[in-house]
N, C-alpha and C positions, 0 to 999 in steps of 0.2 A: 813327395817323400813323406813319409809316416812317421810320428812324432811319440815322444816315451814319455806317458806319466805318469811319474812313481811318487807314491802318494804312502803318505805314513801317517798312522792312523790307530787309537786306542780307545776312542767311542764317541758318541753323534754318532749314530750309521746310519742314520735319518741322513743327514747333513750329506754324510760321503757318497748316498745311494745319489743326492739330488746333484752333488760335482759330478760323480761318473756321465750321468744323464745328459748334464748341458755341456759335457767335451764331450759324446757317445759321437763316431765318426768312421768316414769310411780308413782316416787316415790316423786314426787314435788308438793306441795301443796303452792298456794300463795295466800297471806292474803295483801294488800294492800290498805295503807290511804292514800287518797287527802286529802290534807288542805281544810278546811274548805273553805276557798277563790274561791276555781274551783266553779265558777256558773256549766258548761258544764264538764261533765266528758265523759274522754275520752274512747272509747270502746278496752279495750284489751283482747286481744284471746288465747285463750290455746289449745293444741289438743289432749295433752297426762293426763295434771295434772289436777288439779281442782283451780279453782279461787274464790276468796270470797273477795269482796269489801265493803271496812266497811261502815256501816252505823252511826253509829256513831263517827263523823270528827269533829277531834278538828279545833280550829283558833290557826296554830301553828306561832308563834312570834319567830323569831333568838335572839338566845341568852336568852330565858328566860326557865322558867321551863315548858312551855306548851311541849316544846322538849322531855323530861319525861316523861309527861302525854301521849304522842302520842305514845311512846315507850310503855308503859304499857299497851295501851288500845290493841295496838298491840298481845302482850303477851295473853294478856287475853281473846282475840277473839281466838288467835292459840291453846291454852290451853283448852277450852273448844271442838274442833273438834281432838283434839291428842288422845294419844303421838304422838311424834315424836322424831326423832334420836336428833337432834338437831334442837334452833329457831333462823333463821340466821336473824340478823337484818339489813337492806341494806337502801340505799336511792334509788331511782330513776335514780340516773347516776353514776350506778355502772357499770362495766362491767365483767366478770369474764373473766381470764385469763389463764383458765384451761376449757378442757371439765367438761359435768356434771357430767360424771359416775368416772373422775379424782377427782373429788371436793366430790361424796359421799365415792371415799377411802379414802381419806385424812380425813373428818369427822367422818368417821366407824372408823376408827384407834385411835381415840379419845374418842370413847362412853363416859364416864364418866367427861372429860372435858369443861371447861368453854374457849373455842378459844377468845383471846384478843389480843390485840398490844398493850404493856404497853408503856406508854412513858418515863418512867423515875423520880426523883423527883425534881419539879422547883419551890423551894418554892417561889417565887414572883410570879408565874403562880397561885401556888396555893393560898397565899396573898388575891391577886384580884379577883379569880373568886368564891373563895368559903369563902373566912373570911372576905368578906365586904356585904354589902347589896348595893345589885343594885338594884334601883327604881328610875324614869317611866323606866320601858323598850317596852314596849308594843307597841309605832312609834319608836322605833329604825330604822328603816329601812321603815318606810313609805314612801310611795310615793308621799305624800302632802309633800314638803321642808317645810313648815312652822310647818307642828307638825312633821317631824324629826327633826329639827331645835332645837324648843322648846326641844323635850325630851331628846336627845341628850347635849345639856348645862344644863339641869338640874340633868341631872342622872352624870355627871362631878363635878358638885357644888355638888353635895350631897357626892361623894366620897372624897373633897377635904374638906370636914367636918368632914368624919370621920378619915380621913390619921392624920390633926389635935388635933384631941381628941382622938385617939388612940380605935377607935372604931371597935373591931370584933367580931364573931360569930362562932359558930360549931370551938371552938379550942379543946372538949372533946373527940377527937376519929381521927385515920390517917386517909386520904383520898389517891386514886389513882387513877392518870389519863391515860384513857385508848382512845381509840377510839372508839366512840359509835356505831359503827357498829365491830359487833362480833358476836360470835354464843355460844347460851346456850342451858345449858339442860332442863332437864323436872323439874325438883328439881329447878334448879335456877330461874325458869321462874315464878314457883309456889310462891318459896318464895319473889321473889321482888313484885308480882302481890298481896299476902297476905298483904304486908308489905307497901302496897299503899298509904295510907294515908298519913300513918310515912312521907313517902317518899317527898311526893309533900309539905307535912308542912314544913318539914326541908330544903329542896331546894328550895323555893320557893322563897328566895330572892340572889339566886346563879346567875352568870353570866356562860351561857357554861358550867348550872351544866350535864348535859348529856354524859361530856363526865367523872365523875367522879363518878356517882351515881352506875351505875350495881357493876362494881368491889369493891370496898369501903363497900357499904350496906350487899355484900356477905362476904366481910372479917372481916367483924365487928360484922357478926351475931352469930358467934361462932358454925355455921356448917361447916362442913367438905369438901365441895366445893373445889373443885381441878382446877388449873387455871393455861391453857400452853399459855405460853409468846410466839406466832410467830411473829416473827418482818417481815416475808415476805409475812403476809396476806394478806394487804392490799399496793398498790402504789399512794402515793401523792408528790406531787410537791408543795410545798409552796411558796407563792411571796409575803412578807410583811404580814405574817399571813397570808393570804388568799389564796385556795385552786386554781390552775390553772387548767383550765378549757379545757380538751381535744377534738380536732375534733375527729369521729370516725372512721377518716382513720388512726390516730395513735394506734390503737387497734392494728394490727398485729404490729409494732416493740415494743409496751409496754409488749408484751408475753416475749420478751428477762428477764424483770427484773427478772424471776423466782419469781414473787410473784402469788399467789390466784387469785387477785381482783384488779382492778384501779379506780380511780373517780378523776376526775369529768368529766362527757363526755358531750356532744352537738353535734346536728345531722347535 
């Protein structure tokens, strides 16, 4: 059975052209968003699998719930051209750290599993990103200093309103933080993709709700969803929160971690 990789993606296209290359298969199918923002998109090449670049591209914002939305429109493009064994969701500077035909045993041995890296329970993790409301987010990270500036002190002042008045949201159900690249099945792709709406309404004032929504929305729905914890899926390096960013000539000695996959890479 042939396998969906939807790969999100806003530049390294150096990077993305070398993922597509080392998944390229008879049994690989990839499905791939640019943010909105690529005026020029770049041309990537397949020789064995089939390629589908979405046309409909969100404007995805860090840290807010367009991160979601991008994930789902994902889902829902791979869904309509499936099944497929499983819908692997990756970024752009991912690498895999196994051959392809190593990575479809490993996912065959799984059929009926939801592949995640749970991270554990931090409730002051969870606190912040998901039982507060975060707004502006939308120049969190623009590139005018003066409206990241602006929105950044503002989305601070609003949080420190509500830490004071004891202000939260979505305390009726657990949540679980996962990392948002994983791989689902046909079942779960279907129901998070049905359950759309719900979905983007309820996270929608979530901070880094992405990395909580898949796993969560599945556990909460009272199907039967089956869901294997590999903690060696994925390899990240953290520095102060944020992801450190690999040359890719450390690609052969990061195969040592015995993990699946690493990110974040640059060419």
């Amino acid at each position: 059975m042939r396998h969906a990789w939807l790969i999100i993606t806003h530049n390294e296209f150096e990077v993305l052209q070398r993922l597509v290359s080392m998944l390229d298969h008879e049994r690989s199918d990839f499905f791939i968003h640019f943010d909105a923002k690529v005026k020029t998109l770049p041309k990537i090449t397949v020789e064995k699998g089939r390629l589908f670049v979405l046309e409909n591209r969100v404007d995805v914002r860090w840290g807010s719930v367009s991160q979601i939305e991008t994930e789902l429109v994902l889902l829902e493009a791979a869904l309509a051209r499936g099944p497929y064994s499983h819908y692997h969701i990756l970024s752009g500077t991912h690498m895999p750290l196994r051959d392809v035909t190593e990575l479809f045993s490993f996912y065959d041995a799984h059929p009926q599993e939801e592949i995640v890296r749970h991270w554990g329970v931090d409730e002051s993790n969870l606190d912040f990103k998901i039982h507060r409301y975060h707004f502006p987010l939308r120049s969190y990270k623009s590139a005018s200093r003066f409206h990241r500036v602006l929105c950044q002190r503002s989305w601070q002042g609003v949080l420190k309103v509500q830490k004071m008045l004891g202000i939260r949201h979505l305390m009726d159900q657990d949540f679980y933080k996962t990392d948002n690249w994983m791989s689902l099945t046909e079942s779960a792709c279907r129901y998070l993709v049905d359950h759309r709406t719900d979905i983007l309404k309820k996270y929608r004032w979530t901070f880094c709700g992405d990395e909580y929504f898949a796993v969560s929305e599945m556990l909460h729905s009272g199907e039967p969803f089956q869901l294997y914890d590999c903690q060696n899926l994925l390899y990240v390096e953290f520095h102060n929160d944020t992801p450190r960013t690999f040359p890719l000539s450390d690609w052969e000695s990061l195969k040592g971690t015995g993990c699946y996959w690493a990110r974040k890479f640059k060419a």
